[in-house]
C-alpha positions as CSV (number, residue, x, y, z in Angstrom):
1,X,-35.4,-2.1,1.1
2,X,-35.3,-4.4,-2.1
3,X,-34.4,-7.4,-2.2
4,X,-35.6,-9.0,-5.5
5,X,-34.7,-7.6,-8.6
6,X,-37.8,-6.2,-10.4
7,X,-38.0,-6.7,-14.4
8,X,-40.6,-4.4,-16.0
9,X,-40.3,-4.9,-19.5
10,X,-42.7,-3.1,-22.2
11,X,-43.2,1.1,-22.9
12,X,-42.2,3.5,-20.7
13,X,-44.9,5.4,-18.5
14,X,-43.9,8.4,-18.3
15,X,-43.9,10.3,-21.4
16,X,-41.2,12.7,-22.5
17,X,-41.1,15.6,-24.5
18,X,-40.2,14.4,-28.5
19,X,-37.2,16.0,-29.8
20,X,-34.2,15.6,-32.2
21,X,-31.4,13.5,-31.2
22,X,-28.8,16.1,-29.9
23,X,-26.1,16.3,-27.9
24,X,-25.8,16.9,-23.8
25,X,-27.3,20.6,-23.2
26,X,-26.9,21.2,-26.6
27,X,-29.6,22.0,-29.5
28,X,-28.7,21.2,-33.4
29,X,-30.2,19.0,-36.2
30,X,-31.1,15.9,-35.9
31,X,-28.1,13.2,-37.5
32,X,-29.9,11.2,-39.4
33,X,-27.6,9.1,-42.3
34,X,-30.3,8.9,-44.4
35,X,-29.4,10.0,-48.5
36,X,-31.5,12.1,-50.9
37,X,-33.0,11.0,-54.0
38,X,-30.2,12.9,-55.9
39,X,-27.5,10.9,-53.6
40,X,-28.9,7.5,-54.7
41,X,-29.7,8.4,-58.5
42,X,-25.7,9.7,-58.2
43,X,-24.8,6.5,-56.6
44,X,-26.8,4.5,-59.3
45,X,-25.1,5.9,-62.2
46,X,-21.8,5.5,-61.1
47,X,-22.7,1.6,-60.3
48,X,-21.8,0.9,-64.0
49,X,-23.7,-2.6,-64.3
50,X,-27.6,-3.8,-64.2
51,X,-27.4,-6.0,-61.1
52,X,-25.2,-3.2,-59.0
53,X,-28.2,-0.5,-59.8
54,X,-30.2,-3.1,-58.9
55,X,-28.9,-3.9,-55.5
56,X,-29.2,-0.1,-54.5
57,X,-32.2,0.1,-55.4
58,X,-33.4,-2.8,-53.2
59,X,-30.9,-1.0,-50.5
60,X,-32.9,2.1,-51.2
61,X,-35.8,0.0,-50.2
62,X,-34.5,-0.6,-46.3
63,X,-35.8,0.2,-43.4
64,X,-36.0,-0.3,-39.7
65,X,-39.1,0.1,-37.4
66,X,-40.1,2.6,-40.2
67,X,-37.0,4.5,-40.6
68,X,-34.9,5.3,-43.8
69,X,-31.5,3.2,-43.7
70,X,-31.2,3.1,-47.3
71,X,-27.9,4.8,-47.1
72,X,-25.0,2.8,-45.8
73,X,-23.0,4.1,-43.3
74,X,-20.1,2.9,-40.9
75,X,-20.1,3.2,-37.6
76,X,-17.0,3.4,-35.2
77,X,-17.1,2.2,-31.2
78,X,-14.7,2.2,-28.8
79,X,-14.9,-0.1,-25.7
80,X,-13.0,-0.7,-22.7
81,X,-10.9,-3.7,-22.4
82,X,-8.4,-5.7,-23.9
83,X,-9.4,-7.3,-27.8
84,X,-10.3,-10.8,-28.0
85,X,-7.6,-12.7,-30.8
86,X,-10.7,-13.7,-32.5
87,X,-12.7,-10.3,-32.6
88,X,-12.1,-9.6,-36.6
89,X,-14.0,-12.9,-37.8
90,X,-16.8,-12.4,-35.1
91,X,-17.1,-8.7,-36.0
92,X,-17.0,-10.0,-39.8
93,X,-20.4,-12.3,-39.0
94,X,-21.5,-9.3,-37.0
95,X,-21.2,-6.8,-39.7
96,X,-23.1,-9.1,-42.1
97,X,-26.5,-9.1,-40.4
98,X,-26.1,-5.2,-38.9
99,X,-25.6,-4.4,-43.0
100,X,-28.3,-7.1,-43.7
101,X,-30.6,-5.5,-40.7
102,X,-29.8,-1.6,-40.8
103,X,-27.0,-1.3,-43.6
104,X,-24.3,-0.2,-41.2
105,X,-21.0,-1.7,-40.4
106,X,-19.1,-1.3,-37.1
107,X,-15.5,-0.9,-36.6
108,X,-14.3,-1.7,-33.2
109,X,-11.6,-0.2,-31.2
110,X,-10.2,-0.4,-27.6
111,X,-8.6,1.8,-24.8
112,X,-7.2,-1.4,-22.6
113,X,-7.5,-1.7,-19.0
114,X,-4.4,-0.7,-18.1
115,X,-4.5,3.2,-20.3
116,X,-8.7,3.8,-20.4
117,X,-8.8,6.2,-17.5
118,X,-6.2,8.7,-18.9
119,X,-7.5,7.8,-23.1
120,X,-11.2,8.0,-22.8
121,X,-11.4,11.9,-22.3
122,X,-8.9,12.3,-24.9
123,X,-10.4,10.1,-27.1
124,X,-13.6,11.9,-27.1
125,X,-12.0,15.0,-27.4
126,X,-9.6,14.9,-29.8
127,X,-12.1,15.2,-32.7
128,X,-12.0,11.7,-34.3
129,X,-14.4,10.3,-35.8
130,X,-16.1,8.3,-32.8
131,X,-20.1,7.0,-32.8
132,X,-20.6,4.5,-29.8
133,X,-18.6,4.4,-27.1
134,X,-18.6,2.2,-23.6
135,X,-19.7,4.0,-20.2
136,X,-21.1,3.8,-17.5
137,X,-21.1,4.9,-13.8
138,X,-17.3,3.7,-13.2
139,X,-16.0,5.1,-16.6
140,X,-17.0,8.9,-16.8
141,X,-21.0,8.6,-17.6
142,X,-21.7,12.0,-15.0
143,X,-18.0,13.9,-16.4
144,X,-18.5,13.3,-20.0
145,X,-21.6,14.2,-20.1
146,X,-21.2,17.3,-18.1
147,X,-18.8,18.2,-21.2
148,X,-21.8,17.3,-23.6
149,X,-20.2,14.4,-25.2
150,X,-23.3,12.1,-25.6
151,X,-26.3,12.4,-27.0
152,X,-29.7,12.1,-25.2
153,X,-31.3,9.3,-25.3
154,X,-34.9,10.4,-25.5
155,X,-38.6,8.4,-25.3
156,X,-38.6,9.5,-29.1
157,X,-35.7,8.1,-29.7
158,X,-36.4,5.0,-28.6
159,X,-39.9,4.7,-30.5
160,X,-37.7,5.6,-33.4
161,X,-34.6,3.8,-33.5
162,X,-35.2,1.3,-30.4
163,X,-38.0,-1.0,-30.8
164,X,-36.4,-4.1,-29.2
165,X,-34.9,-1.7,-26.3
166,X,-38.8,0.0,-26.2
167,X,-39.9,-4.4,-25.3
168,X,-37.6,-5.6,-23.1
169,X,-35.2,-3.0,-21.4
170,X,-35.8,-2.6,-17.1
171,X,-37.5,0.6,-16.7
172,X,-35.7,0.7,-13.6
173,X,-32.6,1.2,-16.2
174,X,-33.5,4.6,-17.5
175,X,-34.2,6.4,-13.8
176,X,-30.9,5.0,-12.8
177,X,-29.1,6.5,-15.8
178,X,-31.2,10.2,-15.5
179,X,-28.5,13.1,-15.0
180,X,-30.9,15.7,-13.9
181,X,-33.7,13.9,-15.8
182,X,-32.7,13.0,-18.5
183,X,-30.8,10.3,-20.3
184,X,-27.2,10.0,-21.9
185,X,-26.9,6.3,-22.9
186,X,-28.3,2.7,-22.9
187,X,-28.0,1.0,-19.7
188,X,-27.4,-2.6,-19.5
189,X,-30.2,-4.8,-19.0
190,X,-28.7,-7.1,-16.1
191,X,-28.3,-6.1,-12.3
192,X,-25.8,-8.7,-10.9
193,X,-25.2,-9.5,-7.5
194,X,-21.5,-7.6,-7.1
195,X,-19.0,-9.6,-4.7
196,X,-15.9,-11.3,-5.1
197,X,-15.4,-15.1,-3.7
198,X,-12.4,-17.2,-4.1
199,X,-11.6,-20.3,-5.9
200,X,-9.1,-23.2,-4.7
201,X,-7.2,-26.1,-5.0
202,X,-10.2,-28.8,-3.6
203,X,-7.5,-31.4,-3.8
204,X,-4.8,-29.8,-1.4
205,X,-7.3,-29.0,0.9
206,X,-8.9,-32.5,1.1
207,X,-5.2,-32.8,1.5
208,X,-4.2,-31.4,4.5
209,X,-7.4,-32.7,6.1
210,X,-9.1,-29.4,6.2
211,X,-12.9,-29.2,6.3
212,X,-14.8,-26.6,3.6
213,X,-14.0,-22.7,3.7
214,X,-16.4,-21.2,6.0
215,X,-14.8,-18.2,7.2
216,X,-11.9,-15.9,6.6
217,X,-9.7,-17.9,9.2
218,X,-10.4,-21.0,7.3
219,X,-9.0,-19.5,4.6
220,X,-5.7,-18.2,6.2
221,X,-5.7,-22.1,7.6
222,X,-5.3,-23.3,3.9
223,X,-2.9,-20.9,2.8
224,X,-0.8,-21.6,5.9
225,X,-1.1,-25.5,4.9
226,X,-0.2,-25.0,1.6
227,X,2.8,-22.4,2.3
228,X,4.2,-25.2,4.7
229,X,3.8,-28.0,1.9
230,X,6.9,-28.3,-0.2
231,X,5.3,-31.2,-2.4
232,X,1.7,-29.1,-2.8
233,X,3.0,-28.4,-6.6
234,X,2.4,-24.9,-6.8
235,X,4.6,-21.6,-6.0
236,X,2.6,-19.7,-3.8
237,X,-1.1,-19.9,-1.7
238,X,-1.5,-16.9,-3.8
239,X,0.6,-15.4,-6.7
240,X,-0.8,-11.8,-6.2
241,X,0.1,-9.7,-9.0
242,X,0.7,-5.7,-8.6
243,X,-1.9,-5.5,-5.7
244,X,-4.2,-7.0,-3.9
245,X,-7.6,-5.2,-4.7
246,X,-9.9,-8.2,-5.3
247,X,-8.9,-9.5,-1.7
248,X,-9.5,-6.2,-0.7
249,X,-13.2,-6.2,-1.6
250,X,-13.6,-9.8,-0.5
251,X,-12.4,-9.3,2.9
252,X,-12.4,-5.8,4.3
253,X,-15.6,-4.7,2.1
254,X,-17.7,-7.5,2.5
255,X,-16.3,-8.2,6.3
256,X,-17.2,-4.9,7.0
257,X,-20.4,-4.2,5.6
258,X,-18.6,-1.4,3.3
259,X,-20.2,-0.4,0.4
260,X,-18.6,0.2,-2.9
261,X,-19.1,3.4,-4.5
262,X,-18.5,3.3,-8.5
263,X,-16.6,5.7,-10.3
264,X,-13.3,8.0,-10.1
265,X,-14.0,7.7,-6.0
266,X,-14.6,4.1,-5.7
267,X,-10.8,3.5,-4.4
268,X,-11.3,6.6,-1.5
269,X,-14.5,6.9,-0.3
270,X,-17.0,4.5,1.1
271,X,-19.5,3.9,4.1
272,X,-21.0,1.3,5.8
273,X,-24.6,0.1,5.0
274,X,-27.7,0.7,6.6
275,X,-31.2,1.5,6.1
276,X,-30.9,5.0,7.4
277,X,-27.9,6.1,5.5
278,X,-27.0,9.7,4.8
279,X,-24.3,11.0,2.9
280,X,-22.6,12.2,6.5
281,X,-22.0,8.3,6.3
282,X,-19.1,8.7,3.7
283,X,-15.6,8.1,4.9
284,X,-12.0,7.8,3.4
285,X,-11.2,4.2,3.7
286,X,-8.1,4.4,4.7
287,X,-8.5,6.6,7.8
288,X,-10.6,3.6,9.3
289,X,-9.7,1.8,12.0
290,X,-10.8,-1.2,9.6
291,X,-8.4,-0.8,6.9
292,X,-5.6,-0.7,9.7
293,X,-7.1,-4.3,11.2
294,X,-6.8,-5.6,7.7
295,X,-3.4,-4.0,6.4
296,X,-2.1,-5.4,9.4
297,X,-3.4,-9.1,8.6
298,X,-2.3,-8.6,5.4
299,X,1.3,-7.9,6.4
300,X,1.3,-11.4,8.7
301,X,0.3,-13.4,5.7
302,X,2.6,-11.8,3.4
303,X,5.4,-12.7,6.5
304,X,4.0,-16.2,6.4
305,X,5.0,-16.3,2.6
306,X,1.6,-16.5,1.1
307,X,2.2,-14.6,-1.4
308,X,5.8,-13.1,-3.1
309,X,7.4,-10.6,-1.5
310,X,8.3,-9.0,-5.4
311,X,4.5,-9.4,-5.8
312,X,4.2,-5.5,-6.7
313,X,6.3,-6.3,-9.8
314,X,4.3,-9.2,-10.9
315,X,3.3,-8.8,-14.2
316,X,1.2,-12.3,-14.4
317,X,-2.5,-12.0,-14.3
318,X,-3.5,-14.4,-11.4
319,X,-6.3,-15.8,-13.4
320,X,-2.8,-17.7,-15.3
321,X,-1.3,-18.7,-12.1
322,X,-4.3,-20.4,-10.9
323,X,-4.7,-22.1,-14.3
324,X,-1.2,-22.9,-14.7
325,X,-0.6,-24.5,-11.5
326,X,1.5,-21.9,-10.2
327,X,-1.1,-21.1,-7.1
328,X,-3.3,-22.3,-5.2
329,X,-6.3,-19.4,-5.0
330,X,-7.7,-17.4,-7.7
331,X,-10.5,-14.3,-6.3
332,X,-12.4,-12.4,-8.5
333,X,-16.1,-11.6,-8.9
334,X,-18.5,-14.6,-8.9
335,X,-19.0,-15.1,-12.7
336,X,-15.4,-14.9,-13.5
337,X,-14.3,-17.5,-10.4
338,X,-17.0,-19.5,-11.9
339,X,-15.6,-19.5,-15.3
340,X,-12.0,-20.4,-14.4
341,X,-13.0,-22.9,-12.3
342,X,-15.2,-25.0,-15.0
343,X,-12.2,-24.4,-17.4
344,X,-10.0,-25.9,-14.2
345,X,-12.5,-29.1,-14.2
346,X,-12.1,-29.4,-18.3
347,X,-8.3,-29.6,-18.2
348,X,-7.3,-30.6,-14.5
349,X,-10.4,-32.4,-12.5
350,X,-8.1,-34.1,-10.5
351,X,-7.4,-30.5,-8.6
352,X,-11.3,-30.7,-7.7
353,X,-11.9,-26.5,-8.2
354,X,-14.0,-25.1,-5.1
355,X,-15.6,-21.9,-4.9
356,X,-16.0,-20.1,-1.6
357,X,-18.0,-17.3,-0.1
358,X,-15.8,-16.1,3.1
359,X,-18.0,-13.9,4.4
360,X,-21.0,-15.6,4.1
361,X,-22.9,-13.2,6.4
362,X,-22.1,-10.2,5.1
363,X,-24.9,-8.1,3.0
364,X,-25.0,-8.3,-0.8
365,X,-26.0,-5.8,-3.1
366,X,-27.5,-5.5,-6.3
367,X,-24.7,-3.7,-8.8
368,X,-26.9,-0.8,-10.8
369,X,-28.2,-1.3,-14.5
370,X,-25.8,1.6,-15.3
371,X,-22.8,-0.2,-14.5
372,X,-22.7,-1.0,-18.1
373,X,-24.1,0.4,-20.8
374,X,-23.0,2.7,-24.3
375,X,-23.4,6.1,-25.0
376,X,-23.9,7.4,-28.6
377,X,-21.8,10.8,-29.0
378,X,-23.0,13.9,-29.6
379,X,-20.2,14.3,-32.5
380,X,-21.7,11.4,-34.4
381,X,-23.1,11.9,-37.9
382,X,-25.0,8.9,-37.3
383,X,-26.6,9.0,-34.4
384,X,-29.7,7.2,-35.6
385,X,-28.2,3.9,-37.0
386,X,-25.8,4.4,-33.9
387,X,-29.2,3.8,-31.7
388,X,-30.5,0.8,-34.1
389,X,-27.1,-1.0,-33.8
390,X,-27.4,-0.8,-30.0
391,X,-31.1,-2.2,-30.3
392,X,-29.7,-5.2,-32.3
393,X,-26.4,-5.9,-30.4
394,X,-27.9,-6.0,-27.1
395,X,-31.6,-7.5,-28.0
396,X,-31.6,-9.1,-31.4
397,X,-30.8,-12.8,-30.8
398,X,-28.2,-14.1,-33.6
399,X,-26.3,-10.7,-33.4
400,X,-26.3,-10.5,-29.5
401,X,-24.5,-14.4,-29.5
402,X,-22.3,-13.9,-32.0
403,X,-21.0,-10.6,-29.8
404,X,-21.3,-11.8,-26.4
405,X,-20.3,-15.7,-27.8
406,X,-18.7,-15.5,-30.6
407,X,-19.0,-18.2,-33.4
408,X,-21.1,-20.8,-33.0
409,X,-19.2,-24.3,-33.4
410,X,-15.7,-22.5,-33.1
411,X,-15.8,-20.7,-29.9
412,X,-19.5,-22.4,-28.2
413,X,-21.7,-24.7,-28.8
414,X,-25.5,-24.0,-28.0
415,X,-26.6,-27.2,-25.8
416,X,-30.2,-25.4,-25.0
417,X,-32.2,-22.6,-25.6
418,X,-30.9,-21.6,-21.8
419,X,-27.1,-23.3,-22.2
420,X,-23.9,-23.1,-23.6
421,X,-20.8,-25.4,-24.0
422,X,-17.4,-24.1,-24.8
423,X,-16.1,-25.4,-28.8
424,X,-12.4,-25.6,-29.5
425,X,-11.7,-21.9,-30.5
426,X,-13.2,-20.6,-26.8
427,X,-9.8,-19.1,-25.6
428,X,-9.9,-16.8,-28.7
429,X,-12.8,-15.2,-28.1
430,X,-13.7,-16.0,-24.8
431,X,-17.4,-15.6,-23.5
432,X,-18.6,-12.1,-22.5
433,X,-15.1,-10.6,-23.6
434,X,-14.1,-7.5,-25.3
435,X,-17.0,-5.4,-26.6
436,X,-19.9,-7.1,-25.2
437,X,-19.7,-5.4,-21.3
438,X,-21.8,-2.5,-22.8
439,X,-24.5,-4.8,-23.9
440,X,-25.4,-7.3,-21.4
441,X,-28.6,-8.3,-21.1
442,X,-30.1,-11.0,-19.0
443,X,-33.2,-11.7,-21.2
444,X,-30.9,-13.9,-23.4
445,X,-27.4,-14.1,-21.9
446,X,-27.2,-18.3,-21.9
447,X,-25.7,-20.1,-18.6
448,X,-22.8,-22.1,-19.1
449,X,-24.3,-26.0,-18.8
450,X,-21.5,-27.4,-16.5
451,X,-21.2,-24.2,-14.7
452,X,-19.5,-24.9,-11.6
453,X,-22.2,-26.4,-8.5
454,X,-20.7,-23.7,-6.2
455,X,-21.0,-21.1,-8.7
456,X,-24.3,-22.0,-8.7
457,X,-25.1,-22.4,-5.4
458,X,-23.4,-19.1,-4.2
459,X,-25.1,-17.3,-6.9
460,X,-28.6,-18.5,-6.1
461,X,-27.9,-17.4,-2.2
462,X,-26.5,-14.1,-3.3
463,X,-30.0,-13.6,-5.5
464,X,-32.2,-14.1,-2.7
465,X,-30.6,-12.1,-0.1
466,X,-29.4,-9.3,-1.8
467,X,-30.4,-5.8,-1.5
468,X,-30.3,-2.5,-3.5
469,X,-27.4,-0.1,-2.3
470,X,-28.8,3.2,-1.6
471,X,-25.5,4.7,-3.7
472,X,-26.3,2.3,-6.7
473,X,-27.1,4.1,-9.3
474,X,-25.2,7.4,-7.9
475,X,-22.6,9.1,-10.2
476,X,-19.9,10.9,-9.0
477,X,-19.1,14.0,-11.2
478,X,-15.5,14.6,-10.4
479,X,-15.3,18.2,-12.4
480,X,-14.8,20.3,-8.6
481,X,-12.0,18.1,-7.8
482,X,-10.0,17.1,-10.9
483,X,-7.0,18.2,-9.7
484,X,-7.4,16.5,-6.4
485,X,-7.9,13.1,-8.0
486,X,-5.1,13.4,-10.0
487,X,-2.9,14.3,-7.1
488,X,-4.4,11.5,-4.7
489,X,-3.9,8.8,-7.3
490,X,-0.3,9.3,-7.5
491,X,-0.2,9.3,-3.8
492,X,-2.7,5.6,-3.5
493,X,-0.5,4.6,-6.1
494,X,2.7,4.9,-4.2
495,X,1.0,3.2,-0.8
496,X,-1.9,1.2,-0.8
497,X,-1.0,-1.9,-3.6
498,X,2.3,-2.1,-0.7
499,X,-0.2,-2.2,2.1
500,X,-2.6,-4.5,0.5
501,X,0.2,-6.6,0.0
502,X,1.6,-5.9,3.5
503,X,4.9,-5.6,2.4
504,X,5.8,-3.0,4.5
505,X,8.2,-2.6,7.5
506,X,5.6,-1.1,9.8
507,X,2.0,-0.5,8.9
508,X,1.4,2.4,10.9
509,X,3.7,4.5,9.9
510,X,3.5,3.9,6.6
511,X,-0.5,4.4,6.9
512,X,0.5,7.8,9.2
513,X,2.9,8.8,6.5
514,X,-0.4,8.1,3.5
515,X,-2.5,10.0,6.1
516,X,-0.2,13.0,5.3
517,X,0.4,12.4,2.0
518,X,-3.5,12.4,1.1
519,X,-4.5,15.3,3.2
520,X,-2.1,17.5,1.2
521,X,-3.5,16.1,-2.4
522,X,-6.9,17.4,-0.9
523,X,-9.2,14.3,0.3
524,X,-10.8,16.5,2.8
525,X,-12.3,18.5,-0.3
526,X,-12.9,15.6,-2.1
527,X,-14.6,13.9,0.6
528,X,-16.6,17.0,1.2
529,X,-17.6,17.1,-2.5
530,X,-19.1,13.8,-2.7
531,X,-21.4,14.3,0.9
532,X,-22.6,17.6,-0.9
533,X,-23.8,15.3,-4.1
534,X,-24.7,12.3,-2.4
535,X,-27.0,14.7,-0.6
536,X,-28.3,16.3,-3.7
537,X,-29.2,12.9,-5.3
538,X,-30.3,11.6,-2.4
539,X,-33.0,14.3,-2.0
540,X,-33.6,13.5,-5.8
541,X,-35.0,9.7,-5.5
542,X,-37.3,10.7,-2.1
């Protein structure tokens, strides 16, 4: 069992076979963007002035760790999530020292939260132009590249294109990210502690004379206060929005000891953790006598009023309500509770923001390098500047703070070589936001310096008792059971955000009436489907 993180930084061991960069089970010529001498002497007498020769020619002069980059090329990447108002004038500062540092430019575009999981396939399909691309083992790492849309990321490779990657990324990383051994893209460097913890109103509970969260009854005891409380301020203990998946994870998972499994299962399947696991441990969530316990609690609290009853057609992230005024709790994962909560303490101190941990004794696990990371495609005509922009996004120091900061003096300010302090432009391009998920990296990601004491304290406990999930660097390929997912997401869809909201008439039937429902999309073969891989990859890491 782990339970510290181990950092090995410096060249890989084990030595692969050198090769061209290609695509997934695919042979072919190395991309390389590269131009000939008759290409430049063509470019330089169509440059029409002394000092525009002149600058080629010092541009034919680049290089990085070695390698041609004389030609300059543009590079497109398409990331997951929704774009920062601020993204073209950080991209602009970007751009400068990648063209400066490699000649390359990168344009940026996004498939949002709400579309990525039925765009991403399409995208990479539909034969545009696309170099990078965000993935990892929750966004279609194992299917995409079982379709041979990324290119591997060889040792070679890396001595070529990835010098700064070669220095400091975990080797841990690259076993992790090995689909029958070998690799499709560049993990992120940071394992995180994954949990959710939730973040309230210090002031209404000192209120109502209530002593700190310990517990999930202490939290129900706040909500009830705060329901019951026409002068508390606020609309509800909760305004859930659409569904209540982040309470979800923070009660029935962690309560429970379930783990999450990442991918186009993680809303299905699950089992609970122990050191003698086996794939025979995997169950479908909602058949357990667990997720009827806490539908049911759910459905008391949502009859208490503690959160709307038209919550399902909330369209108003709770994130906003908490920071509004409009209710009183806010869960998420650590790092974003954290953030909203030293926000809350800029703009409203007198609410006193507190972060919890409700299920204090519950295990905690170390989320997988590949939960992050970027693939390079196999379509790409540049696949070696594609690799260098990666090595200086994620490890190079100005261009990994302008991405995963933005400007310095208009969005942070640097306090430390360790800290950070927000500047007056934060909201538009807020820290860690659009683009920058596929490039985390622990080595120089700063800390916020009045990061919430709780935050802090949590996080530090989390650290030092968490363990490594034996499912955490699994990948579910989903290509047996396509049709099966497709059919039991419509079917979740109609059920579970209603009972994770408990606003339903009578839990078990609606849970019998599911049970029926997701036997006939086919759960029983998609349950069968992950034991027969968990087993495989299981076998693999003995």
């Amino acid at each position: 069992m782990i339970k510290t993180k181990k950092w090995m930084a410096g060249i890989m061991a084990a030595a692969m076979t050198a090769g061209m960069l290609t695509g997934c089970g695919g042979g072919g010529q190395t991309q390389n963007s590269a131009g000939t001498a008759e290409a430049d002497s063509a470019t330089q007498a169509d440059a029409g002035s002394v000092e525009e020769t002149e600058t080629i020619q010092d541009s034919a002069a680049k290089t990085y760790n070695g390698q041609d980059v004389s030609e300059p090329v543009e590079l497109v990447m398409y990331y997951i999530g929704d774009r920062p108002e601020d993204e073209d004038k950080v991209l602009d500062q970007i751009n400068d020292l990648l063209q400066e540092k490699i000649n390359a430019t990168l344009t940026l575009k996004n498939l949002s939260m709400s579309d990525y999981s039925t765009k991403y396939s399409l995208t990479l399909a539909g034969g545009e132009n696309v170099d990078m691309i965000y993935t990892s083992t929750w966004a279609f790492y194992q299917s995409e590249d079982n379709k041979g849309a990324f290119a591997e990321v060889t040792e070679q490779v890396r001595e070529d294109y990835m010098p700064l990657t070669m220095e400091n990324q975990a080797e841990a990383s690259w076993g992790q990210a090995q689909i029958d051994g070998r690799v499709y893209f560049v993990p992120g460097n940071m394992a995180n502690v994954s949990m959710n913890a939730y973040l309230i109103r210090g002031d209404l509970r000192e209120k109502y004379g209530l002593e700190p969260l310990k517990n999930i009854d202490d939290l129900e005891a706040y909500y009830a206060a705060v329901a019951n409380d026409p002068d508390s301020g606020v609309q509800f203990p909760y305004a859930a929005s659409q569904n209540n998946a982040e309470g979800r994870y923070a009660m029935l998972f962690a309560g429970n000891d379930f783990v999450r499994i990442e991918g186009s299962i993680a809303d299905y399947v699950t089992y609970k953790y122990s050191e003698d696991f086996t794939a025979d441990d995997l169950v479908w969530l909602y058949g357990t006598e667990e997720y009827k316990a806490f539908a049911n609690k759910m459905k008391e609290w949502a009859d208490k009023g503690f959160w709307s009853r038209s919550a399902i057609a909330n369209a108003t992230d709770t994130r906003d309500s908490f920071q509004n005024g409009t209710s009183a709790s806010f869960v998420w994962n650590l790092g974003t509770a954290g953030a909203v909560a030293s926000q809350v303490e800029a703009e409203h101190p007198e609410w006193k923001p507190e972060i919890y941990d409700i299920t204090p004794d519950a295990n905690r696990f170390f989320a997988a390098y590949t939960g992050d990371g970027v693939a390079v495609t196999a379509s790409s005509r540049h696949q070696d500047r594609a690799f260098m922009a990666i090595d200086l996004l994620k490890y190079d120091p100005d261009v990994y703070y302008l991405m995963r900061h933005g400007i310095e003096g208009v969005h942070y300010e640097k306090t430390s070589d360790k800290t950070w302090m927000p500047a007056a432009d934060l909201s538009k391009y807020p820290y860690g936001t659009g683009f920058s998920w596929g490039f985390k990296n622990s080595g120089l990601d700063l800390t916020r310096e009045d990061q919430n004491t709780y935050q802090t304290e949590i996080g530090k406990k989390w650290t030092q008792d968490a363990v490594e999930s034996p499912t955490a660097a699994f990948s579910f390929d989903d290509t047996n059971v396509k049709n099966e997912l497709a059919n039991l997401k419509n079917v979740y869809t109609q059920y579970i955000p209603l009972l994770d909201l408990g606003l339903v008439e009578d839990v078990d039937a609606t849970l019998e009436e599911f049970q029926k429902q997701a036997q006939a999309a086919g759960i029983d073969k998609i349950l069968e489907e992950a034991k027969t891989q968990l087993t495989a990859y299981l076998a693999s890491i003995q």
